[in-house]
C-alpha positions as a Markdown table, in Angstrom:
| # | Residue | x | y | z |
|---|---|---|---|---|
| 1 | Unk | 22.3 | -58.5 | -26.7 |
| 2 | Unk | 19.4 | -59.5 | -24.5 |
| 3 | Unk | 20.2 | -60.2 | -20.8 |
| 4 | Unk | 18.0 | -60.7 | -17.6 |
| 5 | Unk | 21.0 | -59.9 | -15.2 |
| 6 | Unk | 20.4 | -57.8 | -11.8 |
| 7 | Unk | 22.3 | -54.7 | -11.4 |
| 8 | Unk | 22.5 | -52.2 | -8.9 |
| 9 | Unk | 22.4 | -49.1 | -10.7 |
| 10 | Unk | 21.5 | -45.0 | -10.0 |
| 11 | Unk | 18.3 | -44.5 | -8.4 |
| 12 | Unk | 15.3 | -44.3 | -10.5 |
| 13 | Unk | 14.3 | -41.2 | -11.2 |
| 14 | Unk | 10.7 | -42.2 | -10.4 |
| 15 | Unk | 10.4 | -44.1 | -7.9 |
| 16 | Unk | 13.9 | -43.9 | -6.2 |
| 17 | Unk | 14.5 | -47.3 | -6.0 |
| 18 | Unk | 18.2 | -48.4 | -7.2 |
| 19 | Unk | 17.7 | -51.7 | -8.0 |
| 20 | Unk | 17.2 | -52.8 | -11.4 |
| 21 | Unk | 17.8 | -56.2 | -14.2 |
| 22 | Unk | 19.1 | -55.0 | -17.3 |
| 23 | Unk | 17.2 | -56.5 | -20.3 |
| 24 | Unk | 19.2 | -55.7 | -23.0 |
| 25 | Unk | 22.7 | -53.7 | -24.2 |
| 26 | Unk | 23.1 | -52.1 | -27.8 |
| 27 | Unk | 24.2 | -49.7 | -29.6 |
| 28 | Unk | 22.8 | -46.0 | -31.0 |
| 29 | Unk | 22.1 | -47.7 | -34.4 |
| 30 | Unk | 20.5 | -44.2 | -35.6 |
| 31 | Unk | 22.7 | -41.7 | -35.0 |
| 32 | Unk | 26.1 | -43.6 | -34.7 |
| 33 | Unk | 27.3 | -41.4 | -31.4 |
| 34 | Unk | 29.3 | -44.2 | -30.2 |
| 35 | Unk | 29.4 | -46.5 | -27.0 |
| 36 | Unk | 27.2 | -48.9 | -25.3 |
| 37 | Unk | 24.1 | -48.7 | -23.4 |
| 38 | Unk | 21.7 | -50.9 | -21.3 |
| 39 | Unk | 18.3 | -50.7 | -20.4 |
| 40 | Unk | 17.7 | -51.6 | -17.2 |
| 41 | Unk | 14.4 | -52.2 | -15.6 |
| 42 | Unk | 13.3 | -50.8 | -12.4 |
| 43 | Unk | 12.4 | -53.3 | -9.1 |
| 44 | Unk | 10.7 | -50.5 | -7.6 |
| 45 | Unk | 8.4 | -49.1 | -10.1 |
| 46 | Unk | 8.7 | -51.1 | -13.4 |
| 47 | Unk | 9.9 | -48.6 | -15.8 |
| 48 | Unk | 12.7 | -49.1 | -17.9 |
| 49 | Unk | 15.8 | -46.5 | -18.4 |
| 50 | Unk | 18.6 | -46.1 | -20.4 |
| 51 | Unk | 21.9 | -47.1 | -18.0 |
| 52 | Unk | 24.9 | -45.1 | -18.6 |
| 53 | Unk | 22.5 | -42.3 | -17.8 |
| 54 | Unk | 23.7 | -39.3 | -20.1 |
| 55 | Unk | 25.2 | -36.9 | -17.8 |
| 56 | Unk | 24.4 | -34.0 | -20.3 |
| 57 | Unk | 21.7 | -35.8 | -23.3 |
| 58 | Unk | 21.2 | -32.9 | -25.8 |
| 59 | Unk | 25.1 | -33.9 | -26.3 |
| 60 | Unk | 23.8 | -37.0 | -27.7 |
| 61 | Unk | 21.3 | -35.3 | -30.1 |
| 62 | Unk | 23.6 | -34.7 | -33.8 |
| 63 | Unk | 23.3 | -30.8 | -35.3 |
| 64 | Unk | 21.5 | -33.0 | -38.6 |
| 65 | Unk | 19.0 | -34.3 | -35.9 |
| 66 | Unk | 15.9 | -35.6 | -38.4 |
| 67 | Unk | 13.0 | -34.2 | -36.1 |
| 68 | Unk | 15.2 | -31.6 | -35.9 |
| 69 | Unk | 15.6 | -30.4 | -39.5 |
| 70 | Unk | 14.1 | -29.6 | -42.5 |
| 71 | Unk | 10.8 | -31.3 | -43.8 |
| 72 | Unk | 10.2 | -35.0 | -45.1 |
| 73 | Unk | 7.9 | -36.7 | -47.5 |
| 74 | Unk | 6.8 | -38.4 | -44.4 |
| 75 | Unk | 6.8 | -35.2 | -42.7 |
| 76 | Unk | 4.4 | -33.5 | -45.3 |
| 77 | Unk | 2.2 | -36.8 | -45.1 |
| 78 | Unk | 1.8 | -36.4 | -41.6 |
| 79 | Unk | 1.3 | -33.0 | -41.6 |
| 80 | Unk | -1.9 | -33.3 | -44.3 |
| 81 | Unk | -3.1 | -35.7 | -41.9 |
| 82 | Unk | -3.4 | -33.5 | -39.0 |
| 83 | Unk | -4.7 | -30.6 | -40.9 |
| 84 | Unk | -7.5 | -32.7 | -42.4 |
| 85 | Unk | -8.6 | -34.6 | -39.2 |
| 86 | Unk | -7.8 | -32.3 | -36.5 |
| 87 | Unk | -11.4 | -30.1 | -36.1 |
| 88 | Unk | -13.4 | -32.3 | -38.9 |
| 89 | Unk | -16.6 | -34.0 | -37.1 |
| 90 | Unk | -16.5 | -37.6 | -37.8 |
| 91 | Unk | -17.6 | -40.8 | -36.5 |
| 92 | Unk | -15.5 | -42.3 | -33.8 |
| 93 | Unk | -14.5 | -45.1 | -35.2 |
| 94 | Unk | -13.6 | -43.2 | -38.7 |
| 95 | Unk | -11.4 | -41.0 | -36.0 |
| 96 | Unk | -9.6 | -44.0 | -34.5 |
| 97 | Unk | -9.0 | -45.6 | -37.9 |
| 98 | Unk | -7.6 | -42.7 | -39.2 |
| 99 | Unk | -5.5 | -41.8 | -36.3 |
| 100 | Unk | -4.1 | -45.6 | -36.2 |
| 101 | Unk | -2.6 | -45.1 | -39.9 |
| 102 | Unk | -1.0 | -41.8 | -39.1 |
| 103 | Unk | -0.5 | -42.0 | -34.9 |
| 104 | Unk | 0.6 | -38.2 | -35.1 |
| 105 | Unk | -2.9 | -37.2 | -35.7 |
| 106 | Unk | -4.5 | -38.3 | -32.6 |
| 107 | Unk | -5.6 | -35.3 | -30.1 |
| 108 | Unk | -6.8 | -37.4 | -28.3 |
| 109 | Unk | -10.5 | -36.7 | -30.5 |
| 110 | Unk | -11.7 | -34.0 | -31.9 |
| 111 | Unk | -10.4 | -30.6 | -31.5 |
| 112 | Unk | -12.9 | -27.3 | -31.7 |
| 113 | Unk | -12.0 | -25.0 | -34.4 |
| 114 | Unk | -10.6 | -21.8 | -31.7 |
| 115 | Unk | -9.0 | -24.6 | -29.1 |
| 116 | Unk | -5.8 | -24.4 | -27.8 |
| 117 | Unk | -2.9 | -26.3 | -28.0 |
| 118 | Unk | 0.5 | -26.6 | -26.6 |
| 119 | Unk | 2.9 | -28.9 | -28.5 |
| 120 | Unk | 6.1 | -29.7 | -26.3 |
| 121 | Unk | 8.9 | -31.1 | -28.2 |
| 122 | Unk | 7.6 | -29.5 | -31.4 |
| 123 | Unk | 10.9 | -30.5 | -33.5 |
| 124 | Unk | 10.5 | -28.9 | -36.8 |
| 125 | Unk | 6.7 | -27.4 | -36.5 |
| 126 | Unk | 5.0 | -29.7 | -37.8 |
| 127 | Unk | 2.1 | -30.5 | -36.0 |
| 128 | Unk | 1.8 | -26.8 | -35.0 |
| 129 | Unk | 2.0 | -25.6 | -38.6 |
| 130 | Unk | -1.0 | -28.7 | -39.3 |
| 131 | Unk | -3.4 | -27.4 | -36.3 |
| 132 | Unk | -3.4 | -23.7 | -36.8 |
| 133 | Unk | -3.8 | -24.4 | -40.4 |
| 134 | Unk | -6.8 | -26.8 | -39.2 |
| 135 | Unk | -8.0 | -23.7 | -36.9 |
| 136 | Unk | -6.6 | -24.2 | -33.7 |
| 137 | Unk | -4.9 | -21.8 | -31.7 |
| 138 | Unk | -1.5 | -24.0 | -31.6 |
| 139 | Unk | 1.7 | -23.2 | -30.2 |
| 140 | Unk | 4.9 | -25.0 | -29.3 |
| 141 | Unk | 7.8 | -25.6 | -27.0 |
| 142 | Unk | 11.3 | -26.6 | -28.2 |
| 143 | Unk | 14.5 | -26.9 | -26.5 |
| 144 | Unk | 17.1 | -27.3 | -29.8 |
| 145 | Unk | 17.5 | -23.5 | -31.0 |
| 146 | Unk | 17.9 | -25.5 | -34.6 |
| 147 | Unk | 14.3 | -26.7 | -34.6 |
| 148 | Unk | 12.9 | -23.5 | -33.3 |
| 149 | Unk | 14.9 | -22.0 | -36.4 |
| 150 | Unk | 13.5 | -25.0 | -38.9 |
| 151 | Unk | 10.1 | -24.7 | -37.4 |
| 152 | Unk | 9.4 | -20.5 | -37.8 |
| 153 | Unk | 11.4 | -20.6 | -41.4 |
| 154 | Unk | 8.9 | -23.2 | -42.2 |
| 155 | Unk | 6.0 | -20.9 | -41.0 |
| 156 | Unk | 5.6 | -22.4 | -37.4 |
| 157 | Unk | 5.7 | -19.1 | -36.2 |
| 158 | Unk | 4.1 | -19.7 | -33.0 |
| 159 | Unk | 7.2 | -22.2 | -32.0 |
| 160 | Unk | 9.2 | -20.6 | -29.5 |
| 161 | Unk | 12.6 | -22.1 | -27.3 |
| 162 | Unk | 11.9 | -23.8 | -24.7 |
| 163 | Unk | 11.1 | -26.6 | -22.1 |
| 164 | Unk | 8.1 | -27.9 | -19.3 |
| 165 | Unk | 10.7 | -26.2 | -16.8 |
| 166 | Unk | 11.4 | -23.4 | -18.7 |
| 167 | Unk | 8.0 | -22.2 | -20.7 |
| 168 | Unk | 8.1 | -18.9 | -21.9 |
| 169 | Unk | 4.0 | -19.9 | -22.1 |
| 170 | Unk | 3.6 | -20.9 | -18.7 |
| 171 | Unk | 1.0 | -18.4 | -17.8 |
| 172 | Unk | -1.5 | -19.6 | -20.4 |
| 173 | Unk | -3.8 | -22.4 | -20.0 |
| 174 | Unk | -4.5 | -25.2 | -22.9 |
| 175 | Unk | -7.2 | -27.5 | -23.7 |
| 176 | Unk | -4.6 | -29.8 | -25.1 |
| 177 | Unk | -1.0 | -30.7 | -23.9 |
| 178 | Unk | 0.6 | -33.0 | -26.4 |
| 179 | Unk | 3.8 | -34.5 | -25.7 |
| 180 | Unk | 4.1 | -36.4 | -29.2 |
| 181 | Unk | 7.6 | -38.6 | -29.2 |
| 182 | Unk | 8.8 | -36.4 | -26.0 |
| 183 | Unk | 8.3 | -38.0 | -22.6 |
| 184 | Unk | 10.6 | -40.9 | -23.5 |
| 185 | Unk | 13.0 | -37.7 | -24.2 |
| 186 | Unk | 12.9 | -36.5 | -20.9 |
| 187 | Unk | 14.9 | -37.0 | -17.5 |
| 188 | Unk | 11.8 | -37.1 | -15.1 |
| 189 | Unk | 8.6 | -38.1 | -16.9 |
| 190 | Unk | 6.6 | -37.7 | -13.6 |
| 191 | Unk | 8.0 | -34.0 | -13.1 |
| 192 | Unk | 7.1 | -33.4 | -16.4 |
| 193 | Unk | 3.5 | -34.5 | -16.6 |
| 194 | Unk | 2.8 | -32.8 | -13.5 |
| 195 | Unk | 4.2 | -29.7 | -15.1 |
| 196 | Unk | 1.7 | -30.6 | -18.1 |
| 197 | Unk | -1.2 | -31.7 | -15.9 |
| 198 | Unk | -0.5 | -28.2 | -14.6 |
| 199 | Unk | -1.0 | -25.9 | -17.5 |
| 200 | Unk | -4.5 | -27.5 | -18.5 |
| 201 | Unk | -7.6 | -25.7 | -18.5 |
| 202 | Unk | -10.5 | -26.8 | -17.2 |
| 203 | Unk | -12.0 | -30.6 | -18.8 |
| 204 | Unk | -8.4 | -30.0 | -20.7 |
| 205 | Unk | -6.2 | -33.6 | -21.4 |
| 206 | Unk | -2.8 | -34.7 | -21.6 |
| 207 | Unk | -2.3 | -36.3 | -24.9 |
| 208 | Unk | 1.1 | -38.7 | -25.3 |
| 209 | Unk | 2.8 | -40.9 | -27.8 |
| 210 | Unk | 5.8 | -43.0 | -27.3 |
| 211 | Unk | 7.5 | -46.0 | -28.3 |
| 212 | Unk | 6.1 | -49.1 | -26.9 |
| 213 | Unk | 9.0 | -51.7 | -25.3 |
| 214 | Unk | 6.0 | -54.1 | -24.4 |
| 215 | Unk | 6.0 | -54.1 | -28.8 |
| 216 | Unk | 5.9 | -57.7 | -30.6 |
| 217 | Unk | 9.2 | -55.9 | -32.5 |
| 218 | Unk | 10.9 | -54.9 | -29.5 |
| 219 | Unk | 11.0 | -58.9 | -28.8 |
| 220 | Unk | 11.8 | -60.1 | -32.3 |
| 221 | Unk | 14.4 | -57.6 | -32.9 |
| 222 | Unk | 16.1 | -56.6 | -28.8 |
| 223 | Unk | 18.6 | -54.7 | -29.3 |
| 224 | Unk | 18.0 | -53.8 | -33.1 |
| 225 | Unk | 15.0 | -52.7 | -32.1 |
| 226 | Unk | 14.5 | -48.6 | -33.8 |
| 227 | Unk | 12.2 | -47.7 | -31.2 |
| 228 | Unk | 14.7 | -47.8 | -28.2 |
| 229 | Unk | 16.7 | -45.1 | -30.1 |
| 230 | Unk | 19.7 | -45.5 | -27.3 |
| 231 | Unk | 20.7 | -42.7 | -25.5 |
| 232 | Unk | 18.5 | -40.4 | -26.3 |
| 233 | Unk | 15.6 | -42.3 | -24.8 |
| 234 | Unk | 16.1 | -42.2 | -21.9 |
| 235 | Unk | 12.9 | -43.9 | -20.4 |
| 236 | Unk | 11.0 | -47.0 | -22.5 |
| 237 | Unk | 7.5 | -47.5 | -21.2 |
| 238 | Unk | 4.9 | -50.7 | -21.6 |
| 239 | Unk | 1.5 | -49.8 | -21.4 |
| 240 | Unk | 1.8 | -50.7 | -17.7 |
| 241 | Unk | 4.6 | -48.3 | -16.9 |
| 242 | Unk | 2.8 | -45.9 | -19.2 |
| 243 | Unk | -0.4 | -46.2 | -16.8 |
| 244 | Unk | 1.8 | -46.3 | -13.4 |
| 245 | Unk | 3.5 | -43.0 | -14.4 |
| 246 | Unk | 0.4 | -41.1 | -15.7 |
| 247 | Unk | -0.9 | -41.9 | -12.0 |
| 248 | Unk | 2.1 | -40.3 | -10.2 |
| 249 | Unk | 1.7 | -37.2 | -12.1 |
| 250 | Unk | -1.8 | -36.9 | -11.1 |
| 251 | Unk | -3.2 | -38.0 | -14.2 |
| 252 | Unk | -6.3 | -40.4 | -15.1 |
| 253 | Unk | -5.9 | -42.3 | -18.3 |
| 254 | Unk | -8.8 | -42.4 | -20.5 |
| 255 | Unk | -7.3 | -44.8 | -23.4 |
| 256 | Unk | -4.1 | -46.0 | -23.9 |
| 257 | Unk | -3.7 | -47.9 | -27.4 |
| 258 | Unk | -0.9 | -49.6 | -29.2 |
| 259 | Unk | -0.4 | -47.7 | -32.4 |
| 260 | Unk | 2.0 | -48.8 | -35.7 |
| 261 | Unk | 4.9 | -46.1 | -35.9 |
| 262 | Unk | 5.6 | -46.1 | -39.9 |
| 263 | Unk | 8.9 | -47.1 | -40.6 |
| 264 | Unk | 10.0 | -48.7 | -37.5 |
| 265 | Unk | 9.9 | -52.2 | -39.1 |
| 266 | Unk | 12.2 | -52.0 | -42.2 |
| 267 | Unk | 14.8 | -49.8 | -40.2 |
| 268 | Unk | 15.2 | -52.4 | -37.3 |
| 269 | Unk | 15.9 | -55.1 | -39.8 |
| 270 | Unk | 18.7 | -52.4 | -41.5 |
| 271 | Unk | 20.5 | -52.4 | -38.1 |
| 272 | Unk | 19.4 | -56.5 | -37.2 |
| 273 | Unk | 21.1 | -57.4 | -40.6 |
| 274 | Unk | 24.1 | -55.3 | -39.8 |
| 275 | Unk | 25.0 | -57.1 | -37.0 |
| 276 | Unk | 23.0 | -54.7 | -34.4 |
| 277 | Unk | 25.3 | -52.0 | -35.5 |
| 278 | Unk | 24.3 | -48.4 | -37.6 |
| 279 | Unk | 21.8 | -48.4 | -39.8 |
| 280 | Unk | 23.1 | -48.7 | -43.6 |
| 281 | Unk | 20.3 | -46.5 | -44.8 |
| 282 | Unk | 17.9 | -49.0 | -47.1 |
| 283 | Unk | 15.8 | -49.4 | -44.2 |
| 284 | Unk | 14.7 | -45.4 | -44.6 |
| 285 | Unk | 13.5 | -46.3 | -48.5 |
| 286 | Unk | 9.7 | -44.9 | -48.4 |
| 287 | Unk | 8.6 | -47.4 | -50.6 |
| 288 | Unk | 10.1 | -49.8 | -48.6 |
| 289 | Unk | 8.1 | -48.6 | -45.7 |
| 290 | Unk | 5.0 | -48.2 | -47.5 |
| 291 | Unk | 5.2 | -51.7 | -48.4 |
| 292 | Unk | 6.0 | -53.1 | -44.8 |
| 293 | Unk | 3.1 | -50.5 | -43.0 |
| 294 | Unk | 0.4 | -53.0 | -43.4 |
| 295 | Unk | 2.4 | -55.4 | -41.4 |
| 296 | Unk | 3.0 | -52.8 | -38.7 |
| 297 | Unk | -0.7 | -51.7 | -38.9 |
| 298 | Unk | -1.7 | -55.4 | -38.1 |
| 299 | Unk | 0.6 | -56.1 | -35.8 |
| 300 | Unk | -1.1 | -52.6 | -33.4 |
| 301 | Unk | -4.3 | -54.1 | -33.8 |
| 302 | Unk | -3.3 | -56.9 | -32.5 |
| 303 | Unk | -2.3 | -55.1 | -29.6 |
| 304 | Unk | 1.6 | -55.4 | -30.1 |
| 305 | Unk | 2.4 | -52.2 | -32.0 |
| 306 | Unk | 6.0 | -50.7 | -31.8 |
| 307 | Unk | 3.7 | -47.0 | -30.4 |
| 308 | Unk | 1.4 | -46.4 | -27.6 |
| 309 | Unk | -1.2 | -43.5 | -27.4 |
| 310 | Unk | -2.5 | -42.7 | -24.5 |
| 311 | Unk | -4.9 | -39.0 | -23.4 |
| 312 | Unk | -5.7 | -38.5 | -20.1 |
| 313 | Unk | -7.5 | -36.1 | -17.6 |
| 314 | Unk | -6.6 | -34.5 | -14.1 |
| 315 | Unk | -7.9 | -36.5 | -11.4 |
């Protein structure tokens, strides 16, 4: 349901401020956990946040977690991508074309073979498994003990347990920081991206993808939308907000882009055609999403896809 009525809700965990307008209330159309949530808008700052906030959210995250488990197709596909772009010299624009198909391969450029790179959130490995393949000296944080598990059985040795506030490799310094699908994740985005800004070496950059609620498909679909993924996002960012809370942390933005995010458009129309509730499952058919990509594709270069990518620098 999409709304525009004020609220006075818990203090933002940005900005402080505690008044907000929720935009819209739904479901968890992915997972199924049960209950409903809002996403409420912040006066103060502009970011939006998921209202219930979770008092503990890895209790929203199911043991059968997909970035938590076992390889996909997709999975592999992304994971060719990365290892066949990540250190290859190529033409800029041959870069950003190829990262804009497959979002997950954008380091924000081109990585030297030797460089180091620190995925947090690493799920299942992998990107980590990708980049070292690739020649990079890549590691990973992870906080689910499962996907630590799934990531070393698959050969992502170099993922270990863990968080930004807990790294077991916080005395090591990285030329990249990639928070891939993970700051919408977290409770304080601006903590967190200090803490990343933090472990950079010198000329080293921040590298982040999340779902974009400024998207043309969060409009069309509201609540249905895939990308808000309610409760375990707990923070939805616009390119704006994106900017804004880059800026807090310390951190100068060098691009931000909207990207397509495969699969996002048949699997909001699963939950839109079943009434905003769970998904029935036809929306995860690959061919499916194969066949729908090139509208998503269009749609980012139009400057409405459902992903933004954004690398940025200390100040």
């Amino acid at each position: 349901m999409e709304t525009t009525s004020p609220v006075i809700s818990a203090a933002c965990r940005v900005c402080g401020a505690s008044e907000a307008r929720t935009v819209l209330t739904g479901t968890d159309h992915r997972e199924g956990m049960g209950g409903e949530f809002s996403v409420v808008v912040c006066a103060g700052c502009g970011l939006a946040r998921v209202q219930p906030w979770p008092e503990r959210p890895m209790d929203w995250y199911p043991t059968a977690y997909q970035q938590h488990t076992a390889q996909t197709v997709t999975g592999r596909a992304v994971e060719a991508a990365i290892r066949s772009t990540a250190t290859r010299p190529m033409p800029a624009a041959l870069r950003r074309a190829a990262t804009a198909v497959v979002p997950d391969a954008d380091m924000g450029g081109a990585l030297a073979p030797g460089a180091t790179l620190l995925d947090v959130g690493a799920g299942n490995g992998t990107a980590v498994r990708a980049l070292r393949a690739a020649g990079v000296d890549a590691h990973g944080i992870e906080p689910a003990s499962g996907a630590v598990a799934a990531a070393q059985a698959g050969g992502a040795e170099t993922v270990v347990e863990g968080t930004l506030e807990d790294n077991p490799l916080a005395d090591r310094r990285w030329d990249v920081v990639r928070l891939y699908q993970t700051l919408e994740h977290m409770p304080d985005p601006v903590a967190s991206l200090e803490a990343a800004r933090a472990l950079l070496a010198p000329g080293g950059r921040v590298v982040i993808g999340v779902p974009n609620f400024g998207a043309t498909g969060r409009r069309v679909f509201g609540p249905s939308w895939d990308g808000l993924e309610l409760p375990r996002h707990l923070h939805h960012f616009t390119r704006a907000s994106l900017t804004a809370v880059l800026a807090r942390a310390g951190l100068q933005a060098e691009s931000v882009r909207t990207v397509a995010l495969f699969g996002l458009l048949p699997a909001s129309a699963d939950a839109r055609t079943n009434g905003g509730r769970r998904q029935r499952g036809w929306g995860k058919s690959v061919p499916l999403r194969a066949a729908l990509y090139p509208v998503e594709l269009l749609t980012a270069a139009a400057g409405g896809g459902d992903g933004l990518i954004a690398a940025a620098h200390a100040r």
